[in-house]
Each structure stands twice: as structure tokens, then as C-alpha cells.
KELOKE-739477 format. One record per residue (C-alpha): x, y negated, z negated; residue in three letters; residue number from 1. Coordinates in steps of 0.25 Angstrom, whole numbers. Layout:
BEGIN
X  Y  Z  ALA  NUM
...
end
This chain:
BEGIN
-11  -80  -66  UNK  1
-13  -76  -79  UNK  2
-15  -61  -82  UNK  3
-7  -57  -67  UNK  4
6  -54  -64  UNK  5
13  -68  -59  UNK  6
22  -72  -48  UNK  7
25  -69  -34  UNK  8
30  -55  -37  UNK  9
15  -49  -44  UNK  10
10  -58  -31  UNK  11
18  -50  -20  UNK  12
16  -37  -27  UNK  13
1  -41  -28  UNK  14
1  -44  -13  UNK  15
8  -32  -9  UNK  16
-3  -24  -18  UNK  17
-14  -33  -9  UNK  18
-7  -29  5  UNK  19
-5  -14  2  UNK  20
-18  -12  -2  UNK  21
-23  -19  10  UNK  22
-14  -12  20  UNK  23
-19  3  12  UNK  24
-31  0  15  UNK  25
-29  -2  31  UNK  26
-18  9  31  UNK  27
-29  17  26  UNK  28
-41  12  36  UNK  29
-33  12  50  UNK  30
-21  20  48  UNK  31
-25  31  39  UNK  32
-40  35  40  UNK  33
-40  35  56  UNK  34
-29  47  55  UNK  35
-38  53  44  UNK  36
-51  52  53  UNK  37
-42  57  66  UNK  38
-41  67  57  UNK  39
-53  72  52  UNK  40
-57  71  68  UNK  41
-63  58  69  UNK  42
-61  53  84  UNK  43
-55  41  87  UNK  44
-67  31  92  UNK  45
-71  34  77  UNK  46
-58  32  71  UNK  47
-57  19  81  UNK  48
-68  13  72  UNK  49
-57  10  60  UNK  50
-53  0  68  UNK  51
-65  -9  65  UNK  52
-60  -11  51  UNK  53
-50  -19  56  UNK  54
-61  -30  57  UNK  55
-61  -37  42  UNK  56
-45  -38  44  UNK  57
-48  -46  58  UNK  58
-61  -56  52  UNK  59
-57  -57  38  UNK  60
-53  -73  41  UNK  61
-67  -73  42  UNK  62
-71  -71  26  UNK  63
-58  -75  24  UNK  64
-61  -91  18  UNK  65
-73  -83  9  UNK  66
-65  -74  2  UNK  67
-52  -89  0  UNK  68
-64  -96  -5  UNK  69
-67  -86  -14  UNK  70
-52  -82  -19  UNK  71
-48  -98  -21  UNK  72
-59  -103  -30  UNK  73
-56  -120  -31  UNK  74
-49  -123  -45  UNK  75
-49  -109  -48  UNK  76
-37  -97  -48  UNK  77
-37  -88  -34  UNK  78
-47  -75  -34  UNK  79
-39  -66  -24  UNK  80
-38  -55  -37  UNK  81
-50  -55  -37  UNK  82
-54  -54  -22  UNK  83
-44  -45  -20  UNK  84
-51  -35  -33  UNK  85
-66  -37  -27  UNK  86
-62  -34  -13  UNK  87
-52  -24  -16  UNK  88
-61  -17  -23  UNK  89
-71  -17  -12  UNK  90
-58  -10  -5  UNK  91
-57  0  -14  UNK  92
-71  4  -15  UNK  93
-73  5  0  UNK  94
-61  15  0  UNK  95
-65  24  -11  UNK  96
-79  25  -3  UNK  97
-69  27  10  UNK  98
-64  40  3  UNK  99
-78  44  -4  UNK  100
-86  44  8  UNK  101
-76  53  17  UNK  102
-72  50  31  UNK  103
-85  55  40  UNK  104
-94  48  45  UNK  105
-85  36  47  UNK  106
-94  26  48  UNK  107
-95  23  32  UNK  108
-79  25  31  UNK  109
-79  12  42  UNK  110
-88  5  31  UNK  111
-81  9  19  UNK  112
-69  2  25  UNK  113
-73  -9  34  UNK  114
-78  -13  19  UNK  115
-65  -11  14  UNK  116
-58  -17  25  UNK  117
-67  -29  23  UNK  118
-63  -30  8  UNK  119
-48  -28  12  UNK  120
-47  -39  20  UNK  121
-54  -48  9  UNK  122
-44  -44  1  UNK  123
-32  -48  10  UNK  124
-40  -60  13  UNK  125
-37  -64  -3  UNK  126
-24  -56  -3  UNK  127
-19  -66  8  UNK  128
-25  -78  2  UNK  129
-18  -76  -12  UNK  130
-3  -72  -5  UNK  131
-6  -86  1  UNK  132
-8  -92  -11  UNK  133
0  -86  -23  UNK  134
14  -83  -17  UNK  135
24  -92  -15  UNK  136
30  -97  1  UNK  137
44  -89  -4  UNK  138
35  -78  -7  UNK  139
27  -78  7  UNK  140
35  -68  13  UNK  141
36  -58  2  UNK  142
20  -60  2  UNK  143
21  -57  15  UNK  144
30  -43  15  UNK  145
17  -39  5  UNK  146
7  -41  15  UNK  147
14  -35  28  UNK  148
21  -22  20  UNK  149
9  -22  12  UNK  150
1  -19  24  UNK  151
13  -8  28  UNK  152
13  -1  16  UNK  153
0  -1  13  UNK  154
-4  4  29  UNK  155
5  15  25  UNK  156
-2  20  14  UNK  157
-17  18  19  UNK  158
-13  25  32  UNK  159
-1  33  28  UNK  160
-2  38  13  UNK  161
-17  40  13  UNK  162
-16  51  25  UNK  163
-8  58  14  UNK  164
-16  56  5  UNK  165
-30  61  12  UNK  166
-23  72  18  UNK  167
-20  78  3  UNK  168
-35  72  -2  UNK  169
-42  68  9  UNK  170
-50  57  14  UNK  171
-55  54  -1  UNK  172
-42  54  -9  UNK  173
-35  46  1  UNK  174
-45  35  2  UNK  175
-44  35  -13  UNK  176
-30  34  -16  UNK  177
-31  22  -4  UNK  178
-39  15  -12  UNK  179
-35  17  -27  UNK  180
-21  11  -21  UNK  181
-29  -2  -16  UNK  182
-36  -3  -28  UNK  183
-22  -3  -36  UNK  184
-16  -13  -26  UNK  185
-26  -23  -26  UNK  186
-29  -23  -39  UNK  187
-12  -26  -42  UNK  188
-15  -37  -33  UNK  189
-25  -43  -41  UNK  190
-19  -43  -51  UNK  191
-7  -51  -46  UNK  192
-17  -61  -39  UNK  193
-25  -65  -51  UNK  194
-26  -80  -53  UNK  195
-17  -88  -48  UNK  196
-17  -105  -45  UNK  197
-31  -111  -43  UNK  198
-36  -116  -32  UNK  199
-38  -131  -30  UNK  200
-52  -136  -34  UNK  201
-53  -144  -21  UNK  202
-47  -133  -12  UNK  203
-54  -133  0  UNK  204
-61  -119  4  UNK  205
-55  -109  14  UNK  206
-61  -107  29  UNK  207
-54  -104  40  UNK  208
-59  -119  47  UNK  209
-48  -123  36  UNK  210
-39  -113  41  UNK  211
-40  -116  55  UNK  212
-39  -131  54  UNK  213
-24  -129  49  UNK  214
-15  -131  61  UNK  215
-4  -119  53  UNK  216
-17  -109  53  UNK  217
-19  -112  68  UNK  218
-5  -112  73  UNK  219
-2  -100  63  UNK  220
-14  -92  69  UNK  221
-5  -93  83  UNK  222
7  -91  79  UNK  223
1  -79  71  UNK  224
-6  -74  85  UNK  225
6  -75  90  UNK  226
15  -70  80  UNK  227
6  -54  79  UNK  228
5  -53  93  UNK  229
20  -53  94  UNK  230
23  -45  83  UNK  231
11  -35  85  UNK  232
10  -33  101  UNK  233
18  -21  101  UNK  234
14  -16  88  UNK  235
2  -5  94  UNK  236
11  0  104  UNK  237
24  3  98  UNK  238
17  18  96  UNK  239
12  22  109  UNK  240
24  17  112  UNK  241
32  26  104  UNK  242
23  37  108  UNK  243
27  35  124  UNK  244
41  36  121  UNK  245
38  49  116  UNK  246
39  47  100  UNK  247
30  59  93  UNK  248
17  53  86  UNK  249
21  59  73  UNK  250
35  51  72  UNK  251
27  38  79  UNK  252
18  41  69  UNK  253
30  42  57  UNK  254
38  31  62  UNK  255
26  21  62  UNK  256
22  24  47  UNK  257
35  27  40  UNK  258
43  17  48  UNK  259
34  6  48  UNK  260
31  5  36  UNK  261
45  6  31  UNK  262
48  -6  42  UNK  263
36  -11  39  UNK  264
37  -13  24  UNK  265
52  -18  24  UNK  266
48  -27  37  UNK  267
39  -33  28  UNK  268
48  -35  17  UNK  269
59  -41  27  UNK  270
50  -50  32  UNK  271
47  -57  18  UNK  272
60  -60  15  UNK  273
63  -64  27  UNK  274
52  -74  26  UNK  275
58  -77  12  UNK  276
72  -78  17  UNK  277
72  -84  31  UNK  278
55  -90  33  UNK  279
43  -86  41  UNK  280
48  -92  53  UNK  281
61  -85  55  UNK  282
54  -73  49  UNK  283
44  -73  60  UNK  284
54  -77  71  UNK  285
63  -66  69  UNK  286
54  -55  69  UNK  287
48  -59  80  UNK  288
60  -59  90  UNK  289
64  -44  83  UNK  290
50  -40  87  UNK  291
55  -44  102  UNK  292
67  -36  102  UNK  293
64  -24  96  UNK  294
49  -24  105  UNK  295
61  -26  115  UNK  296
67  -12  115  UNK  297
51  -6  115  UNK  298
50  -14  129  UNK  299
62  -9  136  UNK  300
60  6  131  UNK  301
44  3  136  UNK  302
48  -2  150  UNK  303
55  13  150  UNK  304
70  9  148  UNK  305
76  20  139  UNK  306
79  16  125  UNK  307
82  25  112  UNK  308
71  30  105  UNK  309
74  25  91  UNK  310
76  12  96  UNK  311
63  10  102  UNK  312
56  17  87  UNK  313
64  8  78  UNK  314
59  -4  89  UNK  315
46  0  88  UNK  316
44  0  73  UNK  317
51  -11  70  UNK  318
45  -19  79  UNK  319
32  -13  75  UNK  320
33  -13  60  UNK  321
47  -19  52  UNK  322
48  -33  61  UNK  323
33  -34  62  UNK  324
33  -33  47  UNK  325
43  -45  45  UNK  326
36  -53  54  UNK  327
22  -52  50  UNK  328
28  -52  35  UNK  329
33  -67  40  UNK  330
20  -70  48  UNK  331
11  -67  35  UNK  332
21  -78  27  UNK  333
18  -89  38  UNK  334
3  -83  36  UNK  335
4  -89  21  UNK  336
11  -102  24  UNK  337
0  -104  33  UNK  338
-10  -102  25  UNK  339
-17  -113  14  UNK  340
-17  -109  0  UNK  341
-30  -112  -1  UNK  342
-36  -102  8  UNK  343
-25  -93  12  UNK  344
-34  -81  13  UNK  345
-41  -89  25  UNK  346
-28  -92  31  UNK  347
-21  -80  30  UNK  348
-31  -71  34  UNK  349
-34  -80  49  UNK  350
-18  -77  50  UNK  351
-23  -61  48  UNK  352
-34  -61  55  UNK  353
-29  -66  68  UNK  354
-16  -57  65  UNK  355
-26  -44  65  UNK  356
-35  -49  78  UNK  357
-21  -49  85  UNK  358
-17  -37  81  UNK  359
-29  -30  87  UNK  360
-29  -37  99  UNK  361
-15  -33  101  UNK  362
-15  -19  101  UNK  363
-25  -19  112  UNK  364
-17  -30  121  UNK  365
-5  -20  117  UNK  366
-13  -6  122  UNK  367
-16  -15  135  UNK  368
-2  -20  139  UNK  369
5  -7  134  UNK  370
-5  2  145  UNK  371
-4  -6  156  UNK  372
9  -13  155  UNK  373
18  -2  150  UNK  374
25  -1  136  UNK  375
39  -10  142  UNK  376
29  -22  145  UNK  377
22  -21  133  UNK  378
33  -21  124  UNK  379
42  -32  135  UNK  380
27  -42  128  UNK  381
28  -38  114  UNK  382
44  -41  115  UNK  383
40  -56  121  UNK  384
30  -59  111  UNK  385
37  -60  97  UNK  386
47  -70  105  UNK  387
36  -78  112  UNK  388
30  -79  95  UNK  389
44  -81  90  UNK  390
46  -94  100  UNK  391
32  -98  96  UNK  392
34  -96  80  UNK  393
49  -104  82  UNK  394
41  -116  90  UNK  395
28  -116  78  UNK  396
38  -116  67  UNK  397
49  -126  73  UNK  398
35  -136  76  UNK  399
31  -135  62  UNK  400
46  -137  56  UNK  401
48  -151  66  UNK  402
33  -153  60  UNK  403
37  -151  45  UNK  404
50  -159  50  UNK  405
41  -172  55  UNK  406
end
């Protein structure tokens, strides 16, 4: 790694670089520009169409083994500085013409960032594939904390410091600073991925036929179906819920910006070292029943049994933000020790992907139950579930220790 910064500190920093930058940019597409086109008067059906950039994130497993081919040359040193230069660029460039061209008529904003959002996840894509590869097991955690509060802090930014910012400059300036701060990131990032151990000659190329034929990809991408739809089932409808018990939008508003990313951030941070002090699996499992009792309290107070106030806020957000943190903090670990070296772009992303397809499909599932079956039988599901996963996680990794064991 001659001429970059070495060890697994420059390496986390550089990752937490990567993820920010990452997260700015989708802060910035779906939590900032549709306050900033709701104000400026656009209707909604028009602002709905932001959500078709959430496409690249869902099918980027698709390009996924092109761009590990690429990044793992056989006999040579790993390209993801270089990947993450030419497609961060690409980034950049897209959100300066985001910010030249203006916000009406839409349509070419949608194409400045869909290509953005395609660049983006190209870039994660080579991110992933190089935590995979250059940090070390007792680091899996730490690399980890970096992607989940990376994502907080950087949603924060692109959706909560950008408003400010366009609201002093406009549109323009904002967009601008946005992407001036990418720019900075990815290239730190770079600069800490540069070189690194060559790949083998003889190393076989990256698909996802090789992935699937892996019976830890296959059993991970169930437990990982399971895992999101117990931590995430609630998660779209702990603020209409909040709303019905009469909470002002403004302070709903405050509590989910400021208080979840402070939980969000040190949730991430708690659940490295965790993973570094007691594993994945106890990681996982612990979060998981927390999530059941503090869902617990939200079921009662939605069936229409009095409870305090507070105590159904502070159940909310910590269900929705500081425990999901620690336990996606420790899914993303397992993510990495299921993944192969070799094409640990291709692995990790089927992980994400599957994890986003969930998610979507979740918070319809979630507006469905909620409607017709009332807020106390919604929550009474979402309570069941993370213990229903825990069981199941207990069961996959006391099979695979007897396994180890035989």
C-alpha cells in the first residue's frame, strides 16, 4: 500500500468517508428535495416520482459481479480507489448539473439523479467489496458502525443541513455544497483504499451463480429476510402513530431528526463493540428480544390502554432508531463473514438488495394491517416477530457450531 495511509484505522476512516458520502447523497434525494419541491408548490403525484430512484439500490446485484471483476484483477492489487474515483465523479457531476439546471421542469432533475443514484450504488458495490476484503474479523464491527452511522449521519446532512443551506442560497448553493462534501469524502476514501494484497492469478471470477451455490449465502439470505422483516415492520408506522396520540407534527418532526440520529449514531457505535466484545450472534439476539419489549408498550397503548406519554416516545424511537441501529450494525458483520474474499461486492450487495426489496414491501404490508386492524394489533405482530427471528437465529447458529463441532 505504498503512498496511502496503512492500517485499519485510515481503513475505517476511509469507510466511514465512503458511507457518509453515500447516505448525503440519499439524505439529499428523498429526505430533502421532496420538502424543497413541496415547497416550491409541486403536488405530490409529482414529488411521488422520487421514489423511482430507489430502483439502482434494489437491482444493483445485477451489475454487481461486472464491477468485482473489474475491482479484483487476477495477480494484481484491488481497483476499488479507482472505482470509487471514476464513479464518484460521475456523482459529483450529476449533482453539480442538479443544481445548475434548477428544480422545474422535473423530469431532467429525475435524470440527473437516477444517473447519480446509478453511480452511487456502483460505488457502494466496490465500497462493500473492499471492507470485505481489507479489514480484519476483529474489525468487522467497527467496519460496520461506519456503514449504519454513516448512513445516519450522512441522511442528516443531505436531508437536514441542505434545507438550511437552500433556504439561505437556494436550490443551486445547496446542491453544490452537497456535492463539494461528496467530492471530499470520496476522495479521503480513495486515498486509504489504494493498493492493497493481490488477488490470486487463479482466482475464479465473480457471478452470483457462484454466490448462490454457497449453502451460507442461501441460508444467510433467509435468515436476512427474516432478520429486516422483524426489525423493520414497525418502523413506517411509529409516526402516524405518534401523530394519533395527538403528538404535533413539528415535535414528531424534531424528535425523529435530532433524536434519531443521536440514538442512531451511538446505536451504531454500541453495536460494534458489541460485536467486538460479545459476537454477532449474541449481538443479533439481544437486539432482537429488546426490539420485542419495547414494540411491547406501543401494542398495549395502541389497543387503547392508557400509558404515559413519554414512555411511548422514548419506545418508539428506540425501537425505531438506537436498537435497530445495534442490530443491523451486527447483521452487516455476519453480512461480511459470509461473504467470500474474492467477490465480496457480489455477496454483499445480494445481502442489500434483498434487505431494500423488503423494506419496500414492508411498508405497504405495514399501511394494510395498520388500517384495518387497528394500531394494538399491528404493534401485538411487530412484538412477535423479533422473537420468532431470535428463536430462529439461536437454532441457525447452534446448527452450525454442532456442525463446526463434528
Amino acid at each position: 500500500m505504498s503512498g496511502a495511509p496503512k492500517g485499519q484505522f485510515s481503513i475505517l476512516s476511509g469507510l466511514w468517508a465512503a458511507y457518509v458520502a453515500q447516505s448525503v447523497i440519499g439524505g439529499l434525494t428523498w429526505g430533502g428535495l421532496p420538502a424543497v419541491l413541496r415547497d416550491q408548490g409541486l403536488p405530490l403525484d409529482r414529488i411521488g416520482l422520487l421514489s423511482l430512484l430507489v430502483a439502482p439500490w434494489a437491482l444493483k446485484f445485477l451489475w454487481s459481479p461486472a464491477v468485482e471483476r473489474w475491482r479484483l484483477p487476477p495477480g494484481h492489487p484491488p481497483r476499488s480507489a479507482a472505482l470509487a474515483l471514476c464513479f464518484g465523479a460521475v456523482s459529483v457531476a450529476g449533482l453539480v448539473a442538479t443544481g445548475a439546471i434548477g428544480l422545474v421542469p422535473l423530469m431532467p432533475v429525475l435524470a440527473c439523479l437516477m444517473l447519480v443514484a446509478i453511480a452511487t450504488a456502483t460505488v457502494d458495490i466496490a465500497v462493500d467489496g473492499h471492507a470485505v476484503g481489507a479489514l480484519a474479523r476483529s474489525q468487522h464491527g467497527w467496519g460496520n458502525a461506519a456503514q449504519v452511522g454513516g448512513a445516519y449521519v450522512g441522511s442528516a446532512i443531505g436531508a437536514g443541513l441542505l434545507l438550511v443551506i437552500v433556504a439561505r442560497f437556494g436550490w443551486a448553493g445547496g446542491v453544490w455544497v452537497m456535492a463539494g462534501l461528496v467530492a471530499l469524502m470520496l476522495a479521503w476514501f480513495s486515498l486509504t483504499a489504494y493498493g492493497g494484497e493481490p488477488s490470486p492469478a487463479a482466482a475464479p471470477q465473480p457471478s452470483l451463480r457462484r454466490a448462490l451455490a454457497r449453502p451460507e449465502i442461501r441460508q444467510g439470505l433467509m435468515l436476512t429476510a427474516l432478520f429486516v422483516v422483524a426489525q423493520k415492520a414497525a418502523l413506517g408506522m411509529l409516526g402516524p402513530f405518534l401523530i394519533d396520540l395527538g403528538v404535533p407534527l413539528a415535535k414528531v418532526g424534531l424528535l425523529n431528526g435530532l433524536g434519531s440520529l443521536g440514538l442512531g449514531l451511538l446505536g451504531a457505535l454500541a453495536g460494534g463493540a458489541s460485536v467486538r466484545r460479545w459476537g454477532v450472534r449474541a449481538t443479533l439476539t439481544g437486539s432482537l428480544i429488546a426490539q420485542a419489549l419495547l414494540i411491547l408498550p406501543l401494542a398495549i397503548g395502541g389497543a387503547g390502554i392508557p400509558l404515559p406519554l413519554p414512555l411511548l416516545i422514548a419506545s418508539a424511537l428506540l425501537a425505531g432508531s438506537g436498537l435497530m441501529a445495534i442490530g443491523f450494525t451486527a447483521l452487516y458483520a455476519q453480512f461480511m463473514r459470509w461473504s467470500d474474499v474474492a467477490q465480496g461486492g457480489v455477496d454483499f450487495t445480494l445481502f442489500q438488495c434483498l434487505d431494500g426489496a423488503i423494506s419496500m414491501g414492508l411498508g405497504i404490508a405495514a399501511g394494510i394491517i395498520a388500517e384495518h386492524a387497528g394500531f394494538g394489533a399491528f404493534f401485538a405482530i411487530c412484538a412477535a416477530l423479533p422473537l420468532i427471528s431470535a428463536a430462529a437465529l439461536e437454532r441457525f447458529f447452534g446448527g452450525r457450531t454442532r456442525q463446526a463441532a463434528g
